[in-house]
Backbone and ligand atoms as CSV (ligand in chain L), in Angstrom:
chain,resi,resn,atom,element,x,y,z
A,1,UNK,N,N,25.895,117.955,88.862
A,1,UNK,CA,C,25.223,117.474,90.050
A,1,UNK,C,C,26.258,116.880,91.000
A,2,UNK,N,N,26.211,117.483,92.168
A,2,UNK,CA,C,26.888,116.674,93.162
A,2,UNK,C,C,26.040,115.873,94.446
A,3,UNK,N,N,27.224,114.933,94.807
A,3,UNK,CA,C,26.465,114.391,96.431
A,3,UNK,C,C,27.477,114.696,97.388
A,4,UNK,N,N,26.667,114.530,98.617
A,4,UNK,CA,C,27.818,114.390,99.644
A,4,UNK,C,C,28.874,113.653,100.013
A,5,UNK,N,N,29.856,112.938,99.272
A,5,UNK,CA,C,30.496,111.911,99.286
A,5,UNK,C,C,31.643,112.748,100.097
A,6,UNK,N,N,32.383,111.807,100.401
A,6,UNK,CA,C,33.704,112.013,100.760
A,6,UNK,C,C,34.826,112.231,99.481
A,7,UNK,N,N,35.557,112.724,99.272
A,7,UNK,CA,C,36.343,113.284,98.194
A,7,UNK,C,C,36.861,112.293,97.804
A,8,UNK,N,N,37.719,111.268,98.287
A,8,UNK,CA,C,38.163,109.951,98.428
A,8,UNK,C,C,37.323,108.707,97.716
A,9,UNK,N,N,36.070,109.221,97.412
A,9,UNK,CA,C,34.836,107.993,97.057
A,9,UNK,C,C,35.775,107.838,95.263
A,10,UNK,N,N,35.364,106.437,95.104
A,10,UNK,CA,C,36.195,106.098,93.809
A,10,UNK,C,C,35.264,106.482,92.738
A,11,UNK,N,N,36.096,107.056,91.877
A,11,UNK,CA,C,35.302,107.369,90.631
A,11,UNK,C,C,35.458,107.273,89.226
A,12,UNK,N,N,35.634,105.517,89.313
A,12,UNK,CA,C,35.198,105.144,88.320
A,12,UNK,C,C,34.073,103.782,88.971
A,13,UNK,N,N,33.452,102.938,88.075
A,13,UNK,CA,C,32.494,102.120,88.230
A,13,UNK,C,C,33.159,100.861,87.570
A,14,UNK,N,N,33.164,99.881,88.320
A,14,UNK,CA,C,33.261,98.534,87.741
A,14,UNK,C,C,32.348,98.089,86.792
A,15,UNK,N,N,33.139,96.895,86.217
A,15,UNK,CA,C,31.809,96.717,84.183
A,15,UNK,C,C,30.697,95.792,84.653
A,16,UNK,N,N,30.803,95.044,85.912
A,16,UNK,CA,C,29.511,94.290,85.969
A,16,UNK,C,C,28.336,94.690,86.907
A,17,UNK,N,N,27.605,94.780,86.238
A,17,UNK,CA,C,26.206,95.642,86.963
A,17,UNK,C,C,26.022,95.096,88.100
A,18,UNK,N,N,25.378,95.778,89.223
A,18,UNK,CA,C,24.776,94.992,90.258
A,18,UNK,C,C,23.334,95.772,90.355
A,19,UNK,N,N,23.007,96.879,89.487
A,19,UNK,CA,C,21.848,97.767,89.635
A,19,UNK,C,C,20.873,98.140,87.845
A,20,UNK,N,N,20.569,97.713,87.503
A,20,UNK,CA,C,19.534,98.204,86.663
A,20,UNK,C,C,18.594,99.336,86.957
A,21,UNK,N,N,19.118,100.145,85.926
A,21,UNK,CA,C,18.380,101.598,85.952
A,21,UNK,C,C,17.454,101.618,84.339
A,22,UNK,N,N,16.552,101.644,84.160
A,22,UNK,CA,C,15.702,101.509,83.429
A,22,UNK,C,C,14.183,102.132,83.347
A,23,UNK,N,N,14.233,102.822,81.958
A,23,UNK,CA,C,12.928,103.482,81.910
A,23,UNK,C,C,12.367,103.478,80.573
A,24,UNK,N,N,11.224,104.264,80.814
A,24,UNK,CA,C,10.552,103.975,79.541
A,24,UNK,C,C,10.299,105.123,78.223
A,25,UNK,N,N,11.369,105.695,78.739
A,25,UNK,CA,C,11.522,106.500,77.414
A,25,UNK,C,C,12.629,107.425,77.532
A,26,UNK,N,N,13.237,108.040,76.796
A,26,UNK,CA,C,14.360,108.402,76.590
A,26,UNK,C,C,14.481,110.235,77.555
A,27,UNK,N,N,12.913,110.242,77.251
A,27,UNK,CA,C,12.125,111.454,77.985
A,27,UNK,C,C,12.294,112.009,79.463
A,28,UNK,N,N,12.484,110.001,80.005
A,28,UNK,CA,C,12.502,109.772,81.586
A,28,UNK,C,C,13.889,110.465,81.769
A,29,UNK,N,N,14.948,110.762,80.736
A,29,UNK,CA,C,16.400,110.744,81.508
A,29,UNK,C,C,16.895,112.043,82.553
A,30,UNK,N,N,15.530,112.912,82.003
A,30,UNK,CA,C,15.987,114.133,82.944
A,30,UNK,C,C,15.500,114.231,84.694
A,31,UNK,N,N,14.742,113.070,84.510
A,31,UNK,CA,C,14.290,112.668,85.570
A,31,UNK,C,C,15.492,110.758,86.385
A,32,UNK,N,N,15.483,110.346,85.545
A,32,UNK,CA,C,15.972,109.213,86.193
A,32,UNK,C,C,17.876,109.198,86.076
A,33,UNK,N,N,18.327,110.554,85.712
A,33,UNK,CA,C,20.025,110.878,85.440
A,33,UNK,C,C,20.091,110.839,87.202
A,34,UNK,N,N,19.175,111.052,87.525
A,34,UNK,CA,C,19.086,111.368,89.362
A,34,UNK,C,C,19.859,109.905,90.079
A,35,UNK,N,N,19.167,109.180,89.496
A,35,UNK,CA,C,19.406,108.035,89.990
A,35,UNK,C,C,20.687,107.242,89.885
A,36,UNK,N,N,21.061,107.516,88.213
A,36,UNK,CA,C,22.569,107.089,88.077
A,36,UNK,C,C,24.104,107.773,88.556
A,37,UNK,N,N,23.162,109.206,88.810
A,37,UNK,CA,C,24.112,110.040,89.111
A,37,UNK,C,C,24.537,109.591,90.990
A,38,UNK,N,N,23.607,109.205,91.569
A,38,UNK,CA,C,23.864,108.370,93.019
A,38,UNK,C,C,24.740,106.998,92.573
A,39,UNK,N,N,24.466,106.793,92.384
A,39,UNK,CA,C,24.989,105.209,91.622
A,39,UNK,C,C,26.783,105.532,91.797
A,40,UNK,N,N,26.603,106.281,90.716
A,40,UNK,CA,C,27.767,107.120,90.120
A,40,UNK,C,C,28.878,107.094,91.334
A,41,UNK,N,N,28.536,107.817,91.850
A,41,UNK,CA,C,28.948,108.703,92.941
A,41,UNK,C,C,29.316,108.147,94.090
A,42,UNK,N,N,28.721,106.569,94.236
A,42,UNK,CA,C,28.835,105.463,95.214
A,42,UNK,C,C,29.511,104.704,94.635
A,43,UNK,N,N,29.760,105.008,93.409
A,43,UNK,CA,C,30.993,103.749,92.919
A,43,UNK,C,C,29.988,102.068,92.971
A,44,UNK,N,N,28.622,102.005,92.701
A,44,UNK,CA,C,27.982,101.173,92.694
A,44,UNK,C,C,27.834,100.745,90.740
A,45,UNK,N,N,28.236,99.453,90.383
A,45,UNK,CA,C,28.089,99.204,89.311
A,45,UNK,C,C,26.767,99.242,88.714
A,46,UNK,N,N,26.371,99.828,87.501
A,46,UNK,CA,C,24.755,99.934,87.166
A,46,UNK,C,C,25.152,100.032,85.771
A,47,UNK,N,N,23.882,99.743,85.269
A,47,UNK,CA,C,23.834,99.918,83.491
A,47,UNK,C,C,22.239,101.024,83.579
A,48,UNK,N,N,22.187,101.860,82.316
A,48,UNK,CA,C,20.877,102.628,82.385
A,48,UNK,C,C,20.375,102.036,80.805
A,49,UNK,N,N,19.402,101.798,80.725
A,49,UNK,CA,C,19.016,101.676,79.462
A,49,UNK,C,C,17.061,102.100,79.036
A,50,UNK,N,N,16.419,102.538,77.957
A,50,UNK,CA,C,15.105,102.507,77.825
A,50,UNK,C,C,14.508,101.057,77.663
A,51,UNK,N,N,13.364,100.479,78.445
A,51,UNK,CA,C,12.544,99.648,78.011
A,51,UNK,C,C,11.517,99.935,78.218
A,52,UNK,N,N,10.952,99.860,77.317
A,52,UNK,CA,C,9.235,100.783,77.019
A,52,UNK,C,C,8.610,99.592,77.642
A,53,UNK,N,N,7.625,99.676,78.458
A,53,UNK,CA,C,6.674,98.501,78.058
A,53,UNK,C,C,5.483,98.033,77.414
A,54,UNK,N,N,4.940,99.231,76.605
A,54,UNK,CA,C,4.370,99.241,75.898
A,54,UNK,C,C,4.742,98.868,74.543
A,55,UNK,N,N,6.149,99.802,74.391
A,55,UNK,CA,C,7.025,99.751,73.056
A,55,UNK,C,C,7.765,99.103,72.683
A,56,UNK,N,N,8.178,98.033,74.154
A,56,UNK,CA,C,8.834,97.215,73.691
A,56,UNK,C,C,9.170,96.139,74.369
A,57,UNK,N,N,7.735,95.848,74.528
A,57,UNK,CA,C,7.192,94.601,75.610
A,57,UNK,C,C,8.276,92.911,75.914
A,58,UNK,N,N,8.489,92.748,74.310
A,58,UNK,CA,C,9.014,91.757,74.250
A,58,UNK,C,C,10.021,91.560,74.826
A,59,UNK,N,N,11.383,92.937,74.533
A,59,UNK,CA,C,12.727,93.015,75.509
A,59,UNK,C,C,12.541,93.300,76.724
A,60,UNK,N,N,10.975,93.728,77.187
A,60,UNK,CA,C,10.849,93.790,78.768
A,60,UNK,C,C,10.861,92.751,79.335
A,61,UNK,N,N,10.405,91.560,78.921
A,61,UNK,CA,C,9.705,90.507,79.436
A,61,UNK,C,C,11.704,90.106,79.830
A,62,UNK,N,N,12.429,90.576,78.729
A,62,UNK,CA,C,14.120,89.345,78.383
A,62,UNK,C,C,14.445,90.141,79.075
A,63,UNK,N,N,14.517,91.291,79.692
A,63,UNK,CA,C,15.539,91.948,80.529
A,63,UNK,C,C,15.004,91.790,81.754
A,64,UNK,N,N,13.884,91.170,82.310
A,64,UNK,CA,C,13.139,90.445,83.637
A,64,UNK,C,C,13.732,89.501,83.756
A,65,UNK,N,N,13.657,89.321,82.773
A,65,UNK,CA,C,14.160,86.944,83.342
A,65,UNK,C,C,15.905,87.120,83.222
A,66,UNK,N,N,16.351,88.236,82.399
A,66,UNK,CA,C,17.879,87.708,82.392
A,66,UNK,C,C,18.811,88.552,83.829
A,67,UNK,N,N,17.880,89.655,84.052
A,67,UNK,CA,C,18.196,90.231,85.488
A,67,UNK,C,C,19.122,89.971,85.950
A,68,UNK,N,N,18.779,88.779,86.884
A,68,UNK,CA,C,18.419,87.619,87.576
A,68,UNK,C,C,20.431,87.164,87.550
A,69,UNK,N,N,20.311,86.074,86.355
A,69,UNK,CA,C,21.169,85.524,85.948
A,69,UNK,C,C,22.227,86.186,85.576
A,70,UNK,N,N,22.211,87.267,84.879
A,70,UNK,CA,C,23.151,88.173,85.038
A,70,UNK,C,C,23.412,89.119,85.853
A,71,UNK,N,N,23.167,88.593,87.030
A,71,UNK,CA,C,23.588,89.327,88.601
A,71,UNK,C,C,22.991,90.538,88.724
A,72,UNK,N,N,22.055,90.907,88.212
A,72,UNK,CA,C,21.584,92.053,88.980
A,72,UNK,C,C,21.356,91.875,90.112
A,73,UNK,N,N,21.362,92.870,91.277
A,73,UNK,CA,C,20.762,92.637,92.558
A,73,UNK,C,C,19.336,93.514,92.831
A,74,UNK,N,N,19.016,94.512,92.272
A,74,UNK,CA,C,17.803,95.195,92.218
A,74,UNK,C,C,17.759,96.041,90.537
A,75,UNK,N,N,16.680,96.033,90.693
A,75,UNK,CA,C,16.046,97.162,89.112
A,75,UNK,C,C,15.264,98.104,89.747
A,76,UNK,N,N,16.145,99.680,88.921
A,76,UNK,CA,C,15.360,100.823,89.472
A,76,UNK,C,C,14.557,101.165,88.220
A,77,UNK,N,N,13.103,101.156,88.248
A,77,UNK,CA,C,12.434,101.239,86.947
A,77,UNK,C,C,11.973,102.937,87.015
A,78,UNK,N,N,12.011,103.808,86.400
A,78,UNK,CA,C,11.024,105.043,86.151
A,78,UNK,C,C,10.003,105.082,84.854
A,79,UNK,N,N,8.909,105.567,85.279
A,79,UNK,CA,C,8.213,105.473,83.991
A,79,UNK,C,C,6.992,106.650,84.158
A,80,UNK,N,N,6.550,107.106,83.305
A,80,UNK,CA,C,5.636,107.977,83.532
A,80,UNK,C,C,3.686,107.551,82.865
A,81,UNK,N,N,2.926,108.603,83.209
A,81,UNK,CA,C,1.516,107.956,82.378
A,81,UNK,C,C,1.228,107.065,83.342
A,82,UNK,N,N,0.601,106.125,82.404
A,82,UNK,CA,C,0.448,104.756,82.828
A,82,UNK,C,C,1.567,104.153,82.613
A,83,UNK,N,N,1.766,104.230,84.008
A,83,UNK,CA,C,3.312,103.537,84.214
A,83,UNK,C,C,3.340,101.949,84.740
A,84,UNK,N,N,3.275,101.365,83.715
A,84,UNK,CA,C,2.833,99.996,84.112
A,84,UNK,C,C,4.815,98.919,83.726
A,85,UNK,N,N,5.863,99.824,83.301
A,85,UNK,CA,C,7.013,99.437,83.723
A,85,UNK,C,C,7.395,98.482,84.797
A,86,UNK,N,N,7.447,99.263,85.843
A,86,UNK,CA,C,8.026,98.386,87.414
A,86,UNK,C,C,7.086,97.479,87.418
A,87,UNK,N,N,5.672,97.625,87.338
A,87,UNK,CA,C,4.995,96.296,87.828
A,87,UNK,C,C,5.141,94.951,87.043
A,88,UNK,N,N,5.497,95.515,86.058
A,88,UNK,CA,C,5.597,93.898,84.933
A,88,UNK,C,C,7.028,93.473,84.724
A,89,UNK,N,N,7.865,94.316,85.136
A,89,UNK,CA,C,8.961,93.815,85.499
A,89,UNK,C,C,9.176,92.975,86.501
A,90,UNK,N,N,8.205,93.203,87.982
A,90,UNK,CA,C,8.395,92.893,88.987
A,90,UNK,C,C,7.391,91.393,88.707
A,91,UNK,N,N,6.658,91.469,87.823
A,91,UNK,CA,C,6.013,90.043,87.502
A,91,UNK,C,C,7.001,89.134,86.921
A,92,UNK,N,N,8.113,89.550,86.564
A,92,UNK,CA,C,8.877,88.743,85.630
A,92,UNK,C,C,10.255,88.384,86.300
A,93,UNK,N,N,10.389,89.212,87.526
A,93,UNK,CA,C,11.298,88.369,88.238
A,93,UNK,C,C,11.067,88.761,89.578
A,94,UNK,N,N,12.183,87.915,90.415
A,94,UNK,CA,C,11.773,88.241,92.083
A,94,UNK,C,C,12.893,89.155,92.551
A,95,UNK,N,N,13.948,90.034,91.905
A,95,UNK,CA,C,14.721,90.909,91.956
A,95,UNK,C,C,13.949,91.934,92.916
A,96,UNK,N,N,14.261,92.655,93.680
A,96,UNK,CA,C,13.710,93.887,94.265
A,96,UNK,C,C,13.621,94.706,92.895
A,97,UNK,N,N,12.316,95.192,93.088
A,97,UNK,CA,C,11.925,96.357,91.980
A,97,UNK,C,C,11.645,97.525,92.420
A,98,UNK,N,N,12.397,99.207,92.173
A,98,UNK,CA,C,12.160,100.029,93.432
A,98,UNK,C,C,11.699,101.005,92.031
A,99,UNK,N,N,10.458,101.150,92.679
A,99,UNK,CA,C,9.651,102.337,91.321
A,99,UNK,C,C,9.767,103.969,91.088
A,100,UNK,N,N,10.145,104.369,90.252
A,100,UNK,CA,C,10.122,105.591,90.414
A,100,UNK,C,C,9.301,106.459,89.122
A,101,UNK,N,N,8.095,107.331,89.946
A,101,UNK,CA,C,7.157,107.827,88.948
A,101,UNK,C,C,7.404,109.190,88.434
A,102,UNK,N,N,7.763,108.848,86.828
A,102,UNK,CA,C,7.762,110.052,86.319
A,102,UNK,C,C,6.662,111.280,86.446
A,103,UNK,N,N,6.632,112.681,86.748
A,103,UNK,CA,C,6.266,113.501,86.453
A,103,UNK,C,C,5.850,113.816,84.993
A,104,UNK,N,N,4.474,113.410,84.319
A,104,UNK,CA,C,3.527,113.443,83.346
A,104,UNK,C,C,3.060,114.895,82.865
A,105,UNK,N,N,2.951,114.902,81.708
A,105,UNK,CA,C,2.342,116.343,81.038
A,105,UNK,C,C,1.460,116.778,81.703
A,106,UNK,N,N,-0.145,115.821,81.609
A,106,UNK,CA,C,-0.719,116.300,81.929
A,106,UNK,C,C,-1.369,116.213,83.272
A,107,UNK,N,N,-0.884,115.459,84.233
A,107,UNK,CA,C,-1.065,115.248,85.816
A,107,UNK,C,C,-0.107,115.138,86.714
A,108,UNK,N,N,1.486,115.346,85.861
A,108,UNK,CA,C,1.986,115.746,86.642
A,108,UNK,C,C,2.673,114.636,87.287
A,109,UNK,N,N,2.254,113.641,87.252
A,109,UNK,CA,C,3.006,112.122,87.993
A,109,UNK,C,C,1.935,111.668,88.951
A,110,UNK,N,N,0.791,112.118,89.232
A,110,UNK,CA,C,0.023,111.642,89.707
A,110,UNK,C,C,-0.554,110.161,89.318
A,111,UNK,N,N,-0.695,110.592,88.200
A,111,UNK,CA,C,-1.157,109.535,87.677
A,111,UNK,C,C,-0.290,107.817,87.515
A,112,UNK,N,N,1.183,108.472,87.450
A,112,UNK,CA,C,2.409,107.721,87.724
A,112,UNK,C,C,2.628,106.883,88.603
A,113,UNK,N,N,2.291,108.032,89.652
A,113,UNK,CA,C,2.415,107.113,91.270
A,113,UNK,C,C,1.681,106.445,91.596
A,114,UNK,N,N,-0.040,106.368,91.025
A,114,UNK,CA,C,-0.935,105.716,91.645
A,114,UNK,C,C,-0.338,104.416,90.181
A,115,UNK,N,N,-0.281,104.357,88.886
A,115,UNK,CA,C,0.044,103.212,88.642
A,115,UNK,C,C,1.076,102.391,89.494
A,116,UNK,N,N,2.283,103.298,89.700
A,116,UNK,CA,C,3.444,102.237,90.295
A,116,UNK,C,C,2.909,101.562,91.492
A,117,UNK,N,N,2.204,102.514,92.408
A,117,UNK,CA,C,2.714,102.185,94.067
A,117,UNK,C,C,0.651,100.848,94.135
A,118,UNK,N,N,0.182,101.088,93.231
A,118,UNK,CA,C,-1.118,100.872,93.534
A,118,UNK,C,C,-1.080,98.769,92.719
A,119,UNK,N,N,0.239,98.394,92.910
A,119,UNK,CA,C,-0.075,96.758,92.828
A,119,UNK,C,C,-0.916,95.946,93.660
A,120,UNK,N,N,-1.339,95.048,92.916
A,120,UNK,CA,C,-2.236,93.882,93.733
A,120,UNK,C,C,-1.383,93.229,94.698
A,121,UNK,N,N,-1.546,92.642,95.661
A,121,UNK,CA,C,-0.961,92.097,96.604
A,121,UNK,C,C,-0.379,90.483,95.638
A,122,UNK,N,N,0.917,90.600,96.140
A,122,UNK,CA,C,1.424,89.461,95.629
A,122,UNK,C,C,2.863,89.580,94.695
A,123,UNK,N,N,2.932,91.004,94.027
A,123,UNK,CA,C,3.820,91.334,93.252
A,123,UNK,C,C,3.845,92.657,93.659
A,124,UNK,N,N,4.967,93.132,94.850
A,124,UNK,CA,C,5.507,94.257,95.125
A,124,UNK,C,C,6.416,95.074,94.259
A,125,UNK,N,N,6.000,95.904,94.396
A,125,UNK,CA,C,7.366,96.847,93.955
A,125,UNK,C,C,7.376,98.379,95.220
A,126,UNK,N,N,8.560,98.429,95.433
A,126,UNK,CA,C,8.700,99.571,96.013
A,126,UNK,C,C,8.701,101.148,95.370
A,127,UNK,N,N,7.819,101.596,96.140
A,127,UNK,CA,C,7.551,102.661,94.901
A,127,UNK,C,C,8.288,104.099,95.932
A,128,UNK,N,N,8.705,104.743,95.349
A,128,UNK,CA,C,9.215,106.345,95.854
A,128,UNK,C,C,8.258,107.811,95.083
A,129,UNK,N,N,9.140,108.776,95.493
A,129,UNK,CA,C,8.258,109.998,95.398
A,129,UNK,C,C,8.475,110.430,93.799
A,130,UNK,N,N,7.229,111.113,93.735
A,130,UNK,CA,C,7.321,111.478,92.062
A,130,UNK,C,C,8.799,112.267,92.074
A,131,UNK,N,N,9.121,112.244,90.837
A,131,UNK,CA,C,10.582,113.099,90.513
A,131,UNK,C,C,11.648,112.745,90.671
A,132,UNK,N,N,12.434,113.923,90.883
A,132,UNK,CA,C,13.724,113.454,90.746
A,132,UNK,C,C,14.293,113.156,92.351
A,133,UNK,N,N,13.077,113.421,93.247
A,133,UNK,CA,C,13.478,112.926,94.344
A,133,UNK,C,C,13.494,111.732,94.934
A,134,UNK,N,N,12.613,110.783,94.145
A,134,UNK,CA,C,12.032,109.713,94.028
A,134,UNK,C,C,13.153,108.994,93.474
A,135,UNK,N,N,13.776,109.693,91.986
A,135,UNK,CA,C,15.252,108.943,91.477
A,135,UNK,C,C,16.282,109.194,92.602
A,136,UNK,N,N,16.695,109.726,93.029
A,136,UNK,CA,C,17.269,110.173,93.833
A,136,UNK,C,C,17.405,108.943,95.034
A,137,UNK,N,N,16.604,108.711,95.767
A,137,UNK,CA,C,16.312,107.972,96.943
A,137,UNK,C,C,16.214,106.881,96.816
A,138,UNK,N,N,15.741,105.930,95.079
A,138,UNK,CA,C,15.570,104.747,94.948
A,138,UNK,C,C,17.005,104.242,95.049
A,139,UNK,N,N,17.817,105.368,94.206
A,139,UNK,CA,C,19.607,104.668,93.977
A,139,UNK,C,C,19.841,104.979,95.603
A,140,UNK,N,N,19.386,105.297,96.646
A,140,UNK,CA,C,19.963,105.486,97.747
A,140,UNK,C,C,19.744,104.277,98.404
A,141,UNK,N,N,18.152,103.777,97.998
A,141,UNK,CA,C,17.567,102.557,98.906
A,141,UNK,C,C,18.762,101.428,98.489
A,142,UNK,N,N,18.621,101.049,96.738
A,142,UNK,CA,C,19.210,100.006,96.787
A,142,UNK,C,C,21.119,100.088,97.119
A,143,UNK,N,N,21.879,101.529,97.444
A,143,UNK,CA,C,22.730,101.118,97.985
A,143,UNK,C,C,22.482,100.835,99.316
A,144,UNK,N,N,21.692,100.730,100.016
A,144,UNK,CA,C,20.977,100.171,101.280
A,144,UNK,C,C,20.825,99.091,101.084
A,145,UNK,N,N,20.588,98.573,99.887
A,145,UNK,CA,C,20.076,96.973,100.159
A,145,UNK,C,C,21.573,96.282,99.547
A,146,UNK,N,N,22.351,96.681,99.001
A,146,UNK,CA,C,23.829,96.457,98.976
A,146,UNK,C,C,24.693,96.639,99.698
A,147,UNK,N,N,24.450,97.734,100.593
A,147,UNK,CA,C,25.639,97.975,102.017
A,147,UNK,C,C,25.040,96.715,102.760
A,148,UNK,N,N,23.721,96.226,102.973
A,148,UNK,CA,C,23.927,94.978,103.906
A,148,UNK,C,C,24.922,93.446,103.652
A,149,UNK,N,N,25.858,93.481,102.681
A,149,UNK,CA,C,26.463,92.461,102.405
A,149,UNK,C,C,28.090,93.480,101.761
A,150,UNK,N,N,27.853,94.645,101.896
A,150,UNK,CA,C,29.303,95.254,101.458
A,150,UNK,C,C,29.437,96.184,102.674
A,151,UNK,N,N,30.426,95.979,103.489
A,151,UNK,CA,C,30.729,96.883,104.853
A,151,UNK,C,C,31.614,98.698,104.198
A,152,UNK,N,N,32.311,97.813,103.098
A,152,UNK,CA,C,33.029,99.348,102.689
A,152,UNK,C,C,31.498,100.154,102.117
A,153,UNK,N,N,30.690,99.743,101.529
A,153,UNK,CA,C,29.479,100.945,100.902
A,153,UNK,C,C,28.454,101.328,101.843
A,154,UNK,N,N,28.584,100.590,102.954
A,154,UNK,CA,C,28.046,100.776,104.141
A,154,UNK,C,C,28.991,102.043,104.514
A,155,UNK,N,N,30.261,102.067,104.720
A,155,UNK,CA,C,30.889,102.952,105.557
A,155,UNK,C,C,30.409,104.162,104.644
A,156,UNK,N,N,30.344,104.269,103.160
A,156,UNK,CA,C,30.470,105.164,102.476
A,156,UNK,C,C,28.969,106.244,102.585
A,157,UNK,N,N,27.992,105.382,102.922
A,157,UNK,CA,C,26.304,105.695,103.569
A,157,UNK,C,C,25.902,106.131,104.628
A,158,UNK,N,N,26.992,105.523,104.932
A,158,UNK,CA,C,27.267,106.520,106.490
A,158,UNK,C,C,28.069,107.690,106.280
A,159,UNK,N,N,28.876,108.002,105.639
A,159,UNK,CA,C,29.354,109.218,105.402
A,159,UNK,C,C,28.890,109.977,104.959
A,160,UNK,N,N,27.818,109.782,103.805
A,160,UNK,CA,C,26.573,110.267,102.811
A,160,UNK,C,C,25.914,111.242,103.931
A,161,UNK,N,N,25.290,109.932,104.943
A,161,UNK,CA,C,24.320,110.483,106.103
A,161,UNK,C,C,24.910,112.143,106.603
A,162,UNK,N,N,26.601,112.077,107.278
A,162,UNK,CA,C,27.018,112.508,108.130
A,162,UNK,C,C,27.761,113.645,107.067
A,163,UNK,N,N,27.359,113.768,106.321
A,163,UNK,CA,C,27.522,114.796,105.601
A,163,UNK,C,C,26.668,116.067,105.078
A,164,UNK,N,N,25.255,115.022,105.076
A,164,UNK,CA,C,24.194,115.550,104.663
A,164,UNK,C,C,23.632,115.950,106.160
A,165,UNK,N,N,24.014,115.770,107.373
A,165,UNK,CA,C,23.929,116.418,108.787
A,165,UNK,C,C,24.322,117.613,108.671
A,166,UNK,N,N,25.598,117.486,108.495
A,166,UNK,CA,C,26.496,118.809,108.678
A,166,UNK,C,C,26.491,120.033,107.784
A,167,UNK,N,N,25.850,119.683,106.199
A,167,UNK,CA,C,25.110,120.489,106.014
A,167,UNK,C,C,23.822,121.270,106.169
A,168,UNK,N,N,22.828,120.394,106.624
A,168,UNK,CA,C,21.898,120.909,107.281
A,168,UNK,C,C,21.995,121.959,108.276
A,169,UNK,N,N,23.164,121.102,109.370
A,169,UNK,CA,C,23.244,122.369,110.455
A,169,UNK,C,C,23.628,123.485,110.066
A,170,UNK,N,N,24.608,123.562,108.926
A,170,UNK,CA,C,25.644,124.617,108.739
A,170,UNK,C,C,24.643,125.903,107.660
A,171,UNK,N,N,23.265,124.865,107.777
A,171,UNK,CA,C,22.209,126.512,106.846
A,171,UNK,C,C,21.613,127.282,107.809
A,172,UNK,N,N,21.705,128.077,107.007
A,172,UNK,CA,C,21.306,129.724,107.320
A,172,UNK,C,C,20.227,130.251,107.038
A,173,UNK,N,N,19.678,131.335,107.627
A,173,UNK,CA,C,18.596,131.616,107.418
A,173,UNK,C,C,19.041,133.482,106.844
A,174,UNK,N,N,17.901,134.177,106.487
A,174,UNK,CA,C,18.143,135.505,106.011
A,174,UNK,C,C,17.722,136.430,106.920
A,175,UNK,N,N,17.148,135.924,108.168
A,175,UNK,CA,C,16.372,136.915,109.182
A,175,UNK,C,C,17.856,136.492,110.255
L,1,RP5,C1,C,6.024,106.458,79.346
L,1,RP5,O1,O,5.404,107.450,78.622
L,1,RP5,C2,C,7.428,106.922,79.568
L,1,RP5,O2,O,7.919,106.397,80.777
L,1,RP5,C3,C,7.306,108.420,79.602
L,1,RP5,O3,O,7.305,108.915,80.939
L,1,RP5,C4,C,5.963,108.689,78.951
L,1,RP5,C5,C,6.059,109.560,77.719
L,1,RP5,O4,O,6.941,108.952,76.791
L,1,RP5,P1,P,7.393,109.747,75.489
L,1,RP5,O5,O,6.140,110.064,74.735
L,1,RP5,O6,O,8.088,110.993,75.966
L,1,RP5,O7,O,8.324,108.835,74.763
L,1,RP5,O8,O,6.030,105.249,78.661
């Protein structure tokens, strides 16, 4: 998988996270690799790990509250089903929580998206598009919400942009 980076973008990742990538099953990775693979690629520090929240409620609740304290700056959650992940994460701390709904056996992620994006008022989470476009765009948002305090990953988002221009123009059609 590639992005539009500039050739020059650094590629390796520093050891202290500033992004939590997290899902709820090991299932999600062909769907949420989307997300680290932006990460990646921005030279943005992240850790990926499974937390079920069904399966494994208890380390959900400790990886909410320790977020926080251990500098995360946002959590990208994916989850599929009843995807009740991002929202109880987002109960457990005030971190930006940016949701991303797995694509489900049997609906497809429908059912995904209306759990993530459908919170009660009071405990947001930002929710994106089912798939891998959805992973895709969440690791894009929160280097958005990190270029506002880093000018170099800013410059690098802007290059992202002005890359992903110039390919656009440069397609072709068959007629
Ligand atoms: C959710 O159940 C996970 O996020 C996954 O999308 C879905 C199915 O999980 P597995 O049965 O594949 O482990 O909790």
């Amino acid at each position: 998988m590639s992005t539009l980076l500039p050739s020059d973008a650094p590629s390796t990742v520093p050891d202290k996270p500033l992004v939590g990538v997290v899902m709820g099953s090991s299932s999600d990775w062909d769907t949420m690799q989307h997300a680290v693979q932006i990460l990646t690629d921005f030279g943005v520090a992240h850790e990926a790990r499974v937390v079920s929240a069904h399966r494994m409620p208890d380390d959900l609740f400790a990886y909410a509250e320790q977020a926080g304290p251990r500098g995360l700056q946002a959590i990208i959650a994916g989850a599929g089903g009843a995807a009740h992940l991002p929202g109880m994460l987002a109960a457990k701390t005030t971190l930006p929580v940016l949701g991303v709904p797995v694509a489900s056996r049997h609906l497809q992620g429908v059912d995904s998206l209306h759990s993530i994006v459908q919170m009660p008022k009071g405990i947001p989470v930002a929710t994106f598009a089912i798939g891998t476009a959805g992973a895709a765009n969440a690791a894009l948002f929160a280097v958005s919400l990190l270029a506002l305090h880093d000018p170099d990953l800013a410059t690098k988002l802007q290059a992202f942009r002005a890359a992903q221009t110039e390919a656009a123009r440069a397609m072709t059609l068959p007629v």
